[in-house]
C-alpha positions as CSV (number, residue, x, y, z in Angstrom):
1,X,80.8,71.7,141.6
2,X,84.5,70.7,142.9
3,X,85.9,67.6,142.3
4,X,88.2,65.4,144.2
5,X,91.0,62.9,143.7
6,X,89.2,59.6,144.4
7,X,86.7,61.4,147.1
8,X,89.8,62.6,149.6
9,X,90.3,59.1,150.1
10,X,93.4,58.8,148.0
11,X,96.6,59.4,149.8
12,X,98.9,62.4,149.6
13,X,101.5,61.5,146.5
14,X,104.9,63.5,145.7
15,X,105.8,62.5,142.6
16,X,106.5,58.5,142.8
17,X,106.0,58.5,146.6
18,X,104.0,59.2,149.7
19,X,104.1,62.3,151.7
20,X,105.4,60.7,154.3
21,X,108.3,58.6,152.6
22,X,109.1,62.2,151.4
23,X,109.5,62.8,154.8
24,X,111.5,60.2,156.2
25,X,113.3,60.3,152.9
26,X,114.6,64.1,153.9
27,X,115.5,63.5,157.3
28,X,117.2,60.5,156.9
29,X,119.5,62.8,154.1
30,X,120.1,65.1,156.7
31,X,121.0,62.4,159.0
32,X,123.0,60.8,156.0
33,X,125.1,63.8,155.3
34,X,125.6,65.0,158.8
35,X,127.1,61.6,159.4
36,X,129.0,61.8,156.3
37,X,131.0,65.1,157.0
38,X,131.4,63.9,160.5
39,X,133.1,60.7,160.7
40,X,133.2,59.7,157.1
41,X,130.6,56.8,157.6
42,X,128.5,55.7,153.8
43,X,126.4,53.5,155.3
44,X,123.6,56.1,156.8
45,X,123.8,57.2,152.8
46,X,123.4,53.8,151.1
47,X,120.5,52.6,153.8
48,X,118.6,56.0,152.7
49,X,118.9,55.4,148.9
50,X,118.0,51.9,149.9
51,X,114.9,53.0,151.6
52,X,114.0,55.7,148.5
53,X,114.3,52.6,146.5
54,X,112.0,50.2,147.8
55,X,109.4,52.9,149.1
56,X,108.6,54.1,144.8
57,X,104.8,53.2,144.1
58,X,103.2,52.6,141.2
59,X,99.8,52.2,141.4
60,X,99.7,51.8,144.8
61,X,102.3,49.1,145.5
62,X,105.3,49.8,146.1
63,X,108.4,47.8,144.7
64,X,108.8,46.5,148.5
65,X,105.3,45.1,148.3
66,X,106.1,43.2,144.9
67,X,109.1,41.4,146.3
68,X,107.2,40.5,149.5
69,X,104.3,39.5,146.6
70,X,107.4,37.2,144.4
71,X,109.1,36.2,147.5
72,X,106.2,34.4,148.8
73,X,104.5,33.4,145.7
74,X,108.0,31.7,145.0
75,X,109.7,30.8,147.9
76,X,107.2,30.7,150.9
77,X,104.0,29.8,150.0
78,X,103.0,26.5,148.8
79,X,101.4,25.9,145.7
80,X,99.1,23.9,145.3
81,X,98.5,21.7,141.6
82,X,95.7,19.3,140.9
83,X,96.3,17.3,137.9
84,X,93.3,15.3,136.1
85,X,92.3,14.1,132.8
């Protein structure tokens, strides 16, 4: 008898993200650092770390789902209160 993570339905997971965030993650280092050596430009860097950043999961959301989740349970959806006695 073999078991499975959540019947093979679970996606692939490298430590706090998805395979392919690991993936874009490294190539956009390369990129990063090649631009780096090159002509001295951080920005390539920062927007990478950025990216690293917001693509960690936990649980399966990621922290750029829970701002999209506080940004419009603040900001751009309207709430709606019905006050009685």
């Amino acid at each position: 008898m073999y078991i499975y993570p959540d019947n093979l339905t679970a996606k692939a997971m490298l430590w706090l993200w998805e395979l392919r965030d690991v993936g874009v993650i490294g190539v956009g280092l390369l990129v990063s650092i090649l631009a780096l050596t090159q002509t001295g430009i951080f920005i390539p860097l920062v927007l990478t770390a950025v990216y690293a950043f917001l693509s960690i999961r936990f649980d399966g959301t990621s922290i750029l789902d829970f701002i999209r989740y506080a940004v419009a349970f603040l900001i751009t959806k309207q709430q709606f209160y019905e006050w009685r006695m």
